[in-house]
C-alpha positions in Angstrom: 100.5 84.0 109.5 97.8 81.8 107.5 97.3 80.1 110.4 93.5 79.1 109.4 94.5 78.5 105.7 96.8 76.0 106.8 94.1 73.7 108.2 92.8 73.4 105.0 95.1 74.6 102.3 98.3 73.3 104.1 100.7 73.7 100.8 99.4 77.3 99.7 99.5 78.3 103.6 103.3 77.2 103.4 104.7 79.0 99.8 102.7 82.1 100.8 103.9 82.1 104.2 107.7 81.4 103.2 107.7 83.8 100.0 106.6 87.2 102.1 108.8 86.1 105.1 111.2 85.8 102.1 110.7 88.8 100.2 110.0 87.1 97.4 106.3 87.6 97.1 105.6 88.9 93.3 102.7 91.2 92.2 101.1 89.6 89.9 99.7 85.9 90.9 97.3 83.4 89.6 95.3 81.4 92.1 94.2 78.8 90.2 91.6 75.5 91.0 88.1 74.3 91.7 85.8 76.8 93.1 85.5 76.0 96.9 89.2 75.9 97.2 89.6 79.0 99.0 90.6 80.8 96.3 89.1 84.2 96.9 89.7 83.9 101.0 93.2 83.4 100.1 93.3 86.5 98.3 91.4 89.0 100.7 94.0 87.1 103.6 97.0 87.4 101.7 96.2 91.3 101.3 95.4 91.3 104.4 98.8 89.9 105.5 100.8 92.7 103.6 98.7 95.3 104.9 99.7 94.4 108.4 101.8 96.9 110.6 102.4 93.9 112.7 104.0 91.3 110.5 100.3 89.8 109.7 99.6 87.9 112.5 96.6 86.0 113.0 93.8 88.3 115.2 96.1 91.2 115.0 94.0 94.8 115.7 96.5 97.2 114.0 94.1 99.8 112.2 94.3 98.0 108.7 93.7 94.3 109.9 90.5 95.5 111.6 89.3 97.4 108.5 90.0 94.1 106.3 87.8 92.0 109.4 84.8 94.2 107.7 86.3 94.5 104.4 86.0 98.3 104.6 89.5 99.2 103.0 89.7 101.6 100.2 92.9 100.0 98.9 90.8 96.2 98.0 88.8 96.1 94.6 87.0 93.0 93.4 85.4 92.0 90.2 84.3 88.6 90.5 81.8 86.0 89.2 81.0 83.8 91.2 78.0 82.7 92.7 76.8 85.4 95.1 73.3 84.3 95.7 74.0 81.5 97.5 76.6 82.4 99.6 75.0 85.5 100.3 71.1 83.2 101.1 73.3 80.8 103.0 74.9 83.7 105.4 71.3 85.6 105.8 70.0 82.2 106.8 73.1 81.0 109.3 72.7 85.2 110.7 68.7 84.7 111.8 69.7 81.1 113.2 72.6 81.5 115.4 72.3 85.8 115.8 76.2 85.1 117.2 79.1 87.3 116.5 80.5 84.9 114.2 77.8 84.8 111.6 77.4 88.3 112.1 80.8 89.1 110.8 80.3 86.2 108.0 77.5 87.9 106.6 79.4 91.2 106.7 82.3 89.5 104.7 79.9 87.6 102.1 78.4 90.8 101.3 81.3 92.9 101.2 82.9 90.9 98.4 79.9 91.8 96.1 80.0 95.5 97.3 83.8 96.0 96.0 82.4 95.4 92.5 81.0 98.6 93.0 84.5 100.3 94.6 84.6 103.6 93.3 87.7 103.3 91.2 85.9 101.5 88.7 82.9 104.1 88.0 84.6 105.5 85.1 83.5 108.0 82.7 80.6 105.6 80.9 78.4 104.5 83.3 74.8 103.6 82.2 72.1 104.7 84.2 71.5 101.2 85.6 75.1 100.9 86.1 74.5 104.3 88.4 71.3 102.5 89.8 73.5 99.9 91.1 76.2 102.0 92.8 73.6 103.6 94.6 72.0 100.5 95.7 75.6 99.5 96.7 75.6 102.6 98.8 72.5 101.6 100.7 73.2 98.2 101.5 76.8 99.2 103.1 74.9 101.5 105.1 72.9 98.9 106.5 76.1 97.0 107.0 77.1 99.7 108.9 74.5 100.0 111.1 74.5 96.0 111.7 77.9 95.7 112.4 76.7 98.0 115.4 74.0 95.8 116.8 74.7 93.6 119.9 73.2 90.8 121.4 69.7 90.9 118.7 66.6 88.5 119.6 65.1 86.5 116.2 62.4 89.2 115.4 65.1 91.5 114.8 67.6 89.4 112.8 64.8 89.0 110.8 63.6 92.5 109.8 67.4 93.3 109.4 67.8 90.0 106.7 64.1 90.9 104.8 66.1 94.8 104.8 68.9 93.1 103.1 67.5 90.9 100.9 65.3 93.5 99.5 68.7 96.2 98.9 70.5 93.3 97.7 67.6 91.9 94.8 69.3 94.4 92.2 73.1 93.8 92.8 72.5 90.3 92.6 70.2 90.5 89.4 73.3 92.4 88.3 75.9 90.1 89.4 74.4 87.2 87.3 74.5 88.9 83.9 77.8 90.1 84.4 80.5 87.9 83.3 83.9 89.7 83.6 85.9 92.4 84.0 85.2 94.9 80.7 88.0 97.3 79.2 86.0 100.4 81.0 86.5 98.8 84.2 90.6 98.0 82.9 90.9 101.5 82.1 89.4 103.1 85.4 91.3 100.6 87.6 94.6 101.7 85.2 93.7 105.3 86.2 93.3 104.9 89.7 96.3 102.9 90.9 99.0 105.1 88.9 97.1 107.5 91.4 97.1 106.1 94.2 100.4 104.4 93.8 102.3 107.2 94.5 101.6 106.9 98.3 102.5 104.8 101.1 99.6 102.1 101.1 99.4 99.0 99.0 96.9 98.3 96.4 94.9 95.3 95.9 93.0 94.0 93.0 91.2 90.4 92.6 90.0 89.3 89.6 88.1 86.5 89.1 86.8 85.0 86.0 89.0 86.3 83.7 89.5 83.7 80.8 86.1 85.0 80.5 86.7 88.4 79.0 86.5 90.0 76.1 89.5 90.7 73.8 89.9 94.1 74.3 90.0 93.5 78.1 92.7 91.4 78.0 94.7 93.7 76.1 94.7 96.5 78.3 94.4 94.3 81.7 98.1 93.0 80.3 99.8 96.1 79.7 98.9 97.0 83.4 100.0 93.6 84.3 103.5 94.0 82.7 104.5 97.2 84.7 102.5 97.0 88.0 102.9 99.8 89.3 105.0 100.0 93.2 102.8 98.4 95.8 99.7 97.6 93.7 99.1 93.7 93.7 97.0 91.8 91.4 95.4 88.4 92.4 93.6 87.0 89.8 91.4 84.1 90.2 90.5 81.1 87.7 88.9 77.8 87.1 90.2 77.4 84.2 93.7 79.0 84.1 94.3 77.2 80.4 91.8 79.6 78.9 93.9 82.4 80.0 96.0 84.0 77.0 99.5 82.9 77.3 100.9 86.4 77.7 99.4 87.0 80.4 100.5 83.2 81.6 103.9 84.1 81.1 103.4 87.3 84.1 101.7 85.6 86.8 103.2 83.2 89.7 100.9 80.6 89.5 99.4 78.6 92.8 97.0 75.5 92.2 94.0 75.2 94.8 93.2 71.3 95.1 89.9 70.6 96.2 89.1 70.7 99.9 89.2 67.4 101.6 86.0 66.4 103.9 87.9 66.7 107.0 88.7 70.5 106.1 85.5 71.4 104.5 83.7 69.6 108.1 86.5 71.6 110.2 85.8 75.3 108.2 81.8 74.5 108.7 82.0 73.5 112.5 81.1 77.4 113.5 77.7 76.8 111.7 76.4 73.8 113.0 78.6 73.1 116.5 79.5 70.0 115.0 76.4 68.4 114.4 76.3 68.4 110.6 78.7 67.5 107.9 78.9 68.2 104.2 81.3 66.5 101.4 81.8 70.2 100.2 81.5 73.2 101.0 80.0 74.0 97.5 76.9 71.8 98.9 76.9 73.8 101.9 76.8 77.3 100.2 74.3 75.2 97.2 71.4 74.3 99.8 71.8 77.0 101.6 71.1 79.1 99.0 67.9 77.3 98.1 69.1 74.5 95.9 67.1 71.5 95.9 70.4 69.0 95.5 68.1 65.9 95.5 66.0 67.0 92.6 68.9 68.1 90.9 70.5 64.4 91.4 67.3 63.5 89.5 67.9 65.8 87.0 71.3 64.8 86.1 70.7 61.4 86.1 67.9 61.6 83.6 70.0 63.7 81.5 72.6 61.5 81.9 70.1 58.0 80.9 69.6 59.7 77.7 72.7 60.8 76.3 73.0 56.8 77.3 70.8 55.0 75.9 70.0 57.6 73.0 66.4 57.7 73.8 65.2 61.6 73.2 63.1 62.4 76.3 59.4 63.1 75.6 58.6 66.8 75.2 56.5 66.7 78.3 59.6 65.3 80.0 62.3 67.7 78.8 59.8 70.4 79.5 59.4 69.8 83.2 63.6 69.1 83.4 64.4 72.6 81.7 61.2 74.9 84.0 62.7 73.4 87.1 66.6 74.3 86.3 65.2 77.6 85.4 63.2 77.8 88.5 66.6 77.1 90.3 68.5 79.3 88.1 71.2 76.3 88.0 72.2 75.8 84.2 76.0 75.6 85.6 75.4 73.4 88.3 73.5 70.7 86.2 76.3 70.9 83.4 79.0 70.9 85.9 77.1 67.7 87.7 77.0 65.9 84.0 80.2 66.8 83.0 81.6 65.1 86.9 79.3 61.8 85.7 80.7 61.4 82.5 84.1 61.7 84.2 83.4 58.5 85.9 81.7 56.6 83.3 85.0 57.2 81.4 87.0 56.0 84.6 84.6 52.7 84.7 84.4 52.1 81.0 80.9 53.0 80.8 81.7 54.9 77.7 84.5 55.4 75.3 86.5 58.4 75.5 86.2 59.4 72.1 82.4 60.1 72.6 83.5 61.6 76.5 85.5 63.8 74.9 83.0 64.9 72.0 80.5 65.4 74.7 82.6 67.4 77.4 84.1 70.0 74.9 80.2 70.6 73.7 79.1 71.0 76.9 81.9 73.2 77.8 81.9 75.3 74.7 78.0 76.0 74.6 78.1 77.4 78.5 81.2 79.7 77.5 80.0 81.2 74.9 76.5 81.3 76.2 78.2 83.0 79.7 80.5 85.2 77.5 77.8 86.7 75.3 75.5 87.0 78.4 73.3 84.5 75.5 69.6 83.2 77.0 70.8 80.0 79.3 67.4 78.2 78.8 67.8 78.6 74.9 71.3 77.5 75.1 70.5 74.3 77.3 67.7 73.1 74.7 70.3 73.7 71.5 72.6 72.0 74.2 70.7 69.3 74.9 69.9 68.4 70.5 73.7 68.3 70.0 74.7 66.3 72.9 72.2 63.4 71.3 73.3 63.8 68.3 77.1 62.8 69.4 77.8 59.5 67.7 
C-alpha cells in the first residue's frame, strides 16, 4: 500500500497507510504544499487504495484497480487548475520517443486528469454552448484514448500521427483549462446532486479539487454545506498551494496533510522511467516546464533583469520591457516568471540583499496582482505591465 509514494513522500505514504489500515481515514482532507509534491497522484492513489477489493495492494488487477490504471472510473471527478499543457506536451513528447508501455500508460493518465473536468456529473442544467463544445471534444479525445490504449508494439511514424491526432482534439480543452480558475457554484450544485445519487449504492465516490482558495464566494458556500455532511462513501480531496487562503470554515472540516517539496534524489528516482537514468532534473516542475516547451534559460534571463530593476530602481527602456513582456506572452508563463521572482527575493532577504520591509511590500503585490488577475480571469499581459509600475514604485 503506497509503496511508490513512499520513495518519495515517505511521511504522507506512512499516515495514509496507518489511518485506512486503522479505520480512521476521514472524508474530507486537505493535501496541502508546493505544486510538484505529488499532491494530485496522492489523491487518484489514495482513491484508488479504497476502491480496492484486495486491501489496495500495489499492482493489484481486481476490476476497479485496473479501471483507476486508465482512469476510466465513473466514481472519480476532478476540477483542477493546474498546468495541463505541459504535462500533457511533456507526455506526447516522452510517448513518440520511447513508444514503451510505460509512457503509453503516462500519457493515458496525464490526459485523463483533464478529461474528468468534463465527468458528466458536473454538466448541469446551464451549460453554455462552448461549455457543450468542450464536452464533446472531451468525448473525442477519450475515444482516441481508447483506441491507443489498444495499440501494441507502434513504430515512430505512427506514434506520431496518433500525438498530431491528440494534440489537435486536445487545442480546445486546453485553451479551456487556462481561463478556468476554479470550481463555480453550478459545478457545487451538480456535484451536490449527483453524489446524494449515487451515494445510495455500494461504490465510493471520489472528488478532487484543486485550486480552491481560488473560488468565488458563492462556491464556497455551497461546496461547505456539502463538506459538513458528506454524504456515506463519498470522499473529498481537495488540493491547495496555498491552504491559508482557504476560508476557516471550511479549515475547521478538513484533515490536513502538508506535501514538502520533493528532494533531488526522489524527483531523479520518479524520472528514471524517462530517460534510463541518463538525465537528471532538480525538480520535477523543470521536467514537466521544458518539456512542455519552456525555454528555462531565457526565462533565467528574464527574471534576472526583472529582478536588476526592482534593484537598482532603474525603469527598463520601453524597447526593453517590450521584448521581456512579448516573450512571457509568447511562453504563456506570467506565473512562472512571478513565481521565479518571488523564489529570488526569498533569498536576497535570506542574504541581506534587501530589507524585509520592502520584501514584504513587494511579495504581497506580486501575489495580490496574479490572484485577482487569475480570479477574475483579468488580461495577464495588462496585469504584468500595472504589475511591473507598482513594484518600482515600492520605496
Amino acid at each position: 500500500m503506497f509503496d511508490e509514494l513512499a520513495l518519495s513522500q515517505k511521511d504522507i505514504a506512512s499516515q495514509l497507510s496507518s489511518q485506512i489500515q486503522g479505520r480512521t481515514f476521514t472524508q474530507v482532507n486537505l493535501f496541502g504544499g508546493s505544486r510538484y509534491s505529488l499532491r494530485m497522484t496522492t489523491a487518484i492513489e489514495t482513491s484508488r487504495v479504497l476502491s480496492c477489493s484486495e486491501g489496495g495492494q500495489a499492482l493489484c488487477r481486481c476490476p476497479s484497480c485496473r479501471k483507476f490504471e486508465a482512469l476510466t472510473m465513473q466514481n472519480l471527478v476532478i476540477v483542477s487548475h493546474r498546468d495541463h499543457t505541459s504535462v500533457i506536451e511533456t507526455a506526447l513528447n516522452s510517448f513518440v520517443r520511447l513508444r514503451n508501455d510505460f509512457s503509453k500508460k503516462f500519457l493515458i493518465r496525464s490526459v485523463r486528469i483533464l478529461l474528468l473536468q468534463y465527468h458528466a456529473s458536473l454538466l448541469g442544467n446551464t451549460q453554455t454552448a462552448v461549455q457543450s463544445t468542450n464536452y464533446e471534444s472531451a468525448s473525442g479525445v477519450s475515444d482516441l484514448l481508447m483506441e491507443l490504449s489498444q495499440k501494441q508494439e507502434l513504430a515512430e511514424k505512427e506514434a506520431k500521427s496518433i500525438v498530431q491526432g491528440l494534440r489537435s482534439a486536445l487545442k480546445p480543452l486546453l485553451a479551456a483549462s487556462r481561463k478556468n480558475t476554479t470550481i463555480s457554484v453550478n459545478q457545487v450544485r451538480s456535484l451536490e446532486e449527483w453524489v446524494n445519487r449515487t451515494s445510495m449504492g455500494e461504490q465510493k465516490t471520489f472528488i478532487i479539487l484543486e485550486g480552491l482558495e481560488m473560488a468565488g464566494t458563492s462556491a464556497r458556500n455551497s461546496l461547505l454545506k456539502l463538506l459538513e455532511e458528506p454524504p456515506k462513501d463519498v470522499y473529498f480531496f481537495l488540493i491547495s498551494e496555498y491552504p491559508n487562503r482557504i476560508m476557516q470554515t471550511i479549515l475547521s472540516r478538513v484533515r490536513k496533510y502538508s506535501f514538502p517539496p520533493l528532494k533531488r534524489e526522489g524527483v531523479n528516482a520518479l524520472l528514471k522511467p524517462f530517460f534510463l537514468g541518463q538525465e537528471s532534473f532538480e525538480s520535477l516542475e523543470s521536467f514537466f516546464l521544458q518539456g512542455g516547451g519552456l525555454d528555462l534559460g531565457r526565462h533565467a534571463e528574464v527574471v534576472a533583469t526583472l529582478l536588476a530593476s526592482l534593484s537598482n530602481r532603474t525603469y527598463l527602456t520601453e524597447e526593453q520591457f517590450n521584448e521581456l513582456l512579448a516573450f512571457v506572452d509568447e511562453q504563456g508563463s506570467y506565473e512562472y516568471v512571478l513565481k521565479a521572482v518571488l523564489s529570488a527575493l526569498g533569498g536576497q532577504l535570506a542574504t541581506g540583499q534587501i530589507t524585509w520591509q520592502r520584501a514584504s511590500a513587494l511579495s504581497a503585490l506580486i501575489s495580490e496582482s496574479y490572484s485577482t488577475a487569475t480570479l477574475y480571469n483579468q488580461n495577464k499581459r495588462l496585469m504584468f505591465e500595472a504589475l511591473y509600475l507598482k513594484l518600482m514604485e515600492v520605496a
